[in-house]
N, C-alpha and C positions, 0 to 999 in steps of 0.2 A: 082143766086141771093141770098142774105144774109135773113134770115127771121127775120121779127121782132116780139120782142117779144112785149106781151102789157104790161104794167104795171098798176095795179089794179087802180081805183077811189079811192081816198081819201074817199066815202062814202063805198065802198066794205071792206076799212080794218076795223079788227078785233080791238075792245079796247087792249090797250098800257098803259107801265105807265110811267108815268112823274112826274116830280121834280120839284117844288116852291120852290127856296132859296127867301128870299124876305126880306128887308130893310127899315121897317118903321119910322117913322117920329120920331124924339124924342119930338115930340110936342106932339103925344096923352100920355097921364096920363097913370101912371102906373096900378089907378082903368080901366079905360077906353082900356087897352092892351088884355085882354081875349075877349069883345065882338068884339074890331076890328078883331083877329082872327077868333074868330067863325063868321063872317062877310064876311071873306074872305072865308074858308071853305062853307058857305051856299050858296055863287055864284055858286063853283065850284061843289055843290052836284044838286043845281038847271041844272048845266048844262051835269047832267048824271054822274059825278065821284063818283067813291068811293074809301074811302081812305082805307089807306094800314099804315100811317105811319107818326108822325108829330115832329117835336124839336120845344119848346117851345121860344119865341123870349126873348133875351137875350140883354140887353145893354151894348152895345160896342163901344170902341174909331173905328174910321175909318182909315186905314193906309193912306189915303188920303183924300184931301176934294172933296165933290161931289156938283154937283150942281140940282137943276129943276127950269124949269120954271111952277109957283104956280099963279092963277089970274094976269096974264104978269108980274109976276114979277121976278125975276132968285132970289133965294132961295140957301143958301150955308149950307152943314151940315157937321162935322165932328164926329157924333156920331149917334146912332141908335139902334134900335131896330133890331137883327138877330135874323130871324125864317126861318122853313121851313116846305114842306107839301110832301109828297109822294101819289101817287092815283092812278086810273087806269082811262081810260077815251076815247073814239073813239077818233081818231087823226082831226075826222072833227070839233069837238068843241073845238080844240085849238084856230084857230081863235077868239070864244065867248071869249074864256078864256083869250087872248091876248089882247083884245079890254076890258076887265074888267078892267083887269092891269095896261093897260098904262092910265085908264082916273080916279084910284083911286090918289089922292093928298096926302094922306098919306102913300103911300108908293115912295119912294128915288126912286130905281132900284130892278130890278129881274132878275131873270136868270132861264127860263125852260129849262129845260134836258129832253131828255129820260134815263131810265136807268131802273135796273131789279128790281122785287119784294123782293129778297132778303137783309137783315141786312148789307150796304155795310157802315157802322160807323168803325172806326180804331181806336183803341184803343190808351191810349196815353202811355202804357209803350214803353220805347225802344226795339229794335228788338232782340238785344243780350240779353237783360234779359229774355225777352220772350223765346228764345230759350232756354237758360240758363238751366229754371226754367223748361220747356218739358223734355229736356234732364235729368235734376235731378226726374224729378218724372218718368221717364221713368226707371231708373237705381235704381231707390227707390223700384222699383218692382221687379227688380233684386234680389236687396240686397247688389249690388257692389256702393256703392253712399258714401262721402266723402261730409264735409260739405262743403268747399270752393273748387268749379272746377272752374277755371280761363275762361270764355269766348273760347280764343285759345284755349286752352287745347280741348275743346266739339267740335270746328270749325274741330281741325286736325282729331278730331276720327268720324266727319261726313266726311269727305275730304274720309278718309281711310275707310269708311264703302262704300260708294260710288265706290271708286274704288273697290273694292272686289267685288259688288256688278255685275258692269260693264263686270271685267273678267271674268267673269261668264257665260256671253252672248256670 
Protein backbone atom coordinates (compact mmCIF):
# COMPACT_ATOMS: atom_id res chain seq x y z
CA UNK A 1 0.00 0.00 0.00
CA UNK A 2 1.21 3.60 -1.12
CA UNK A 3 1.49 5.95 2.12
CA UNK A 4 -0.02 9.01 2.20
CA UNK A 5 1.51 11.90 2.87
CA UNK A 6 -0.46 14.74 4.91
CA UNK A 7 -0.13 18.07 3.77
CA UNK A 8 -0.05 20.74 6.50
CA UNK A 9 -3.33 23.08 7.39
CA UNK A 10 -3.43 26.19 5.84
CA UNK A 11 -3.35 27.37 9.61
CA UNK A 12 0.04 25.33 10.30
CA UNK A 13 2.09 27.16 7.56
CA UNK A 14 4.53 29.53 8.32
CA UNK A 15 4.05 33.55 7.08
CA UNK A 16 5.00 33.93 3.21
CA UNK A 17 5.41 36.80 1.02
CA UNK A 18 3.20 38.19 -1.34
CA UNK A 19 2.78 40.66 -4.01
CA UNK A 20 -0.04 43.43 -4.51
CA UNK A 21 0.25 44.86 -8.17
CA UNK A 22 -2.98 46.80 -7.99
CA UNK A 23 -4.80 49.40 -10.55
CA UNK A 24 -6.62 52.18 -9.18
CA UNK A 25 -9.20 54.19 -10.21
CA UNK A 26 -8.21 57.43 -12.23
CA UNK A 27 -11.11 58.98 -10.44
CA UNK A 28 -9.23 59.39 -7.01
CA UNK A 29 -7.38 62.83 -7.03
CA UNK A 30 -4.10 62.91 -7.22
CA UNK A 31 -4.13 64.95 -3.56
CA UNK A 32 -6.35 61.94 -2.52
CA UNK A 33 -3.55 59.01 -4.00
CA UNK A 34 -1.08 58.69 -0.82
CA UNK A 35 -4.01 58.07 1.82
CA UNK A 36 -5.76 55.65 -0.55
CA UNK A 37 -2.50 53.84 -0.39
CA UNK A 38 -1.74 54.03 3.14
CA UNK A 39 -5.46 52.77 3.24
CA UNK A 40 -4.81 49.88 1.51
CA UNK A 41 -1.45 49.20 3.44
CA UNK A 42 -3.43 49.68 6.94
CA UNK A 43 -6.01 46.74 5.84
CA UNK A 44 -3.16 44.69 5.10
CA UNK A 45 -1.13 45.53 8.43
CA UNK A 46 -4.45 45.23 10.42
CA UNK A 47 -4.53 41.79 8.90
CA UNK A 48 -1.01 40.61 10.37
CA UNK A 49 1.46 41.81 7.30
CA UNK A 50 4.34 43.39 7.22
CA UNK A 51 5.84 45.03 4.55
CA UNK A 52 9.00 44.44 2.98
CA UNK A 53 8.68 46.70 0.04
CA UNK A 54 6.32 49.08 -2.01
CA UNK A 55 6.36 51.09 -5.87
CA UNK A 56 4.56 54.23 -5.61
CA UNK A 57 1.32 54.19 -7.97
CA UNK A 58 2.03 55.69 -11.12
CA UNK A 59 -0.50 56.91 -13.98
CA UNK A 60 -0.52 55.12 -16.87
CA UNK A 61 -2.31 54.64 -20.31
CA UNK A 62 -3.81 50.77 -20.27
CA UNK A 63 -2.75 48.64 -23.13
CA UNK A 64 -6.40 47.73 -23.20
CA UNK A 65 -9.64 48.70 -21.96
CA UNK A 66 -10.98 47.18 -18.72
CA UNK A 67 -13.94 47.20 -17.25
CA UNK A 68 -15.97 46.77 -13.38
CA UNK A 69 -19.08 46.73 -12.40
CA UNK A 70 -19.33 49.97 -9.74
CA UNK A 71 -23.01 50.47 -7.93
CA UNK A 72 -24.54 47.93 -11.13
CA UNK A 73 -23.26 49.72 -13.21
CA UNK A 74 -20.16 48.40 -15.75
CA UNK A 75 -17.56 51.18 -15.65
CA UNK A 76 -14.92 51.36 -18.60
CA UNK A 77 -11.31 52.60 -17.85
CA UNK A 78 -8.29 52.97 -20.04
CA UNK A 79 -5.95 54.61 -17.57
CA UNK A 80 -4.98 54.22 -13.99
CA UNK A 81 -3.14 54.40 -11.32
CA UNK A 82 -0.10 51.34 -11.05
CA UNK A 83 1.22 50.55 -7.64
CA UNK A 84 2.36 47.94 -5.90
CA UNK A 85 3.04 46.40 -2.26
CA UNK A 86 5.33 43.45 -1.20
CA UNK A 87 4.85 41.95 2.66
CA UNK A 88 5.05 38.93 4.34
CA UNK A 89 1.88 37.54 5.81
CA UNK A 90 0.29 33.86 7.04
CA UNK A 91 -1.19 32.35 3.93
CA UNK A 92 -4.63 31.98 6.10
CA UNK A 93 -5.25 35.79 5.84
CA UNK A 94 -5.05 35.83 2.13
CA UNK A 95 -8.68 35.08 2.11
CA UNK A 96 -9.29 38.58 4.59
CA UNK A 97 -6.86 40.08 2.07
CA UNK A 98 -8.75 38.81 -0.98
CA UNK A 99 -12.25 39.74 0.19
CA UNK A 100 -10.72 43.39 1.06
CA UNK A 101 -9.75 43.62 -2.68
CA UNK A 102 -12.36 42.66 -4.49
CA UNK A 103 -15.12 44.72 -2.51
CA UNK A 104 -12.62 48.07 -2.77
CA UNK A 105 -14.38 50.35 -5.85
CA UNK A 106 -11.43 52.04 -6.50
CA UNK A 107 -9.32 49.72 -7.35
CA UNK A 108 -9.92 48.33 -11.48
CA UNK A 109 -7.97 44.75 -10.95
CA UNK A 110 -5.14 43.10 -8.97
CA UNK A 111 -3.02 40.37 -9.06
CA UNK A 112 -1.51 38.61 -5.80
CA UNK A 113 1.64 36.49 -6.23
CA UNK A 114 3.93 34.83 -4.15
CA UNK A 115 7.18 35.44 -4.58
CA UNK A 116 10.77 36.01 -2.60
CA UNK A 117 11.82 38.71 -0.16
CA UNK A 118 14.51 39.62 -2.39
CA UNK A 119 15.14 43.08 -4.83
CA UNK A 120 13.57 41.03 -7.97
CA UNK A 121 13.04 44.87 -10.03
CA UNK A 122 15.05 44.59 -13.65
CA UNK A 123 16.69 47.25 -14.45
CA UNK A 124 15.91 49.01 -17.75
CA UNK A 125 19.46 49.03 -19.40
CA UNK A 126 19.78 46.52 -22.13
CA UNK A 127 21.57 43.20 -21.50
CA UNK A 128 24.48 43.74 -23.81
CA UNK A 129 25.46 46.95 -22.37
CA UNK A 130 25.16 45.63 -19.04
CA UNK A 131 27.51 42.96 -19.84
CA UNK A 132 29.56 45.30 -21.92
CA UNK A 133 30.15 47.60 -19.13
CA UNK A 134 31.06 44.26 -16.51
CA UNK A 135 33.44 43.16 -18.94
CA UNK A 136 35.04 46.61 -19.40
CA UNK A 137 35.37 47.24 -15.68
CA UNK A 138 36.48 43.78 -15.21
CA UNK A 139 39.40 44.26 -17.76
CA UNK A 140 39.81 48.02 -16.24
CA UNK A 141 41.32 46.15 -13.38
CA UNK A 142 43.50 44.33 -15.51
CA UNK A 143 44.80 47.12 -17.23
CA UNK A 144 44.14 45.31 -20.77
CA UNK A 145 40.74 47.70 -21.54
CA UNK A 146 40.40 49.71 -24.83
CA UNK A 147 37.68 52.22 -25.06
CA UNK A 148 35.30 50.86 -27.77
CA UNK A 149 34.94 46.70 -27.36
CA UNK A 150 32.11 45.82 -29.72
CA UNK A 151 29.40 43.63 -27.82
CA UNK A 152 30.74 40.35 -30.20
CA UNK A 153 33.92 40.94 -29.51
CA UNK A 154 33.32 40.35 -25.25
CA UNK A 155 30.49 37.64 -26.23
CA UNK A 156 33.41 35.57 -28.42
CA UNK A 157 35.96 35.89 -25.45
CA UNK A 158 33.17 34.74 -22.83
CA UNK A 159 32.35 31.92 -25.42
CA UNK A 160 36.26 30.99 -25.24
CA UNK A 161 36.83 31.64 -21.67
CA UNK A 162 33.96 29.13 -21.09
CA UNK A 163 35.31 26.74 -23.09
CA UNK A 164 38.75 26.59 -21.55
CA UNK A 165 37.13 26.78 -18.54
CA UNK A 166 34.96 23.40 -19.50
CA UNK A 167 38.33 21.48 -20.79
CA UNK A 168 39.47 21.80 -17.86
CA UNK A 169 37.00 19.49 -16.24
Amino acid sequence: MAKKTATPSIEALEPRIYEIGYLLSPAVRDEDLEARVNEIKETLTKLGATFIADGAPEFIDLAYEMSRVIDNKRVRFNQGYFGWVKFQIEPKALVEVKEVLDHDVTIIRYLLISTVAENTVISKKPLGKLRQGARKDELANQGDIENDIPVEKIDEDLDNEIKELVKEI
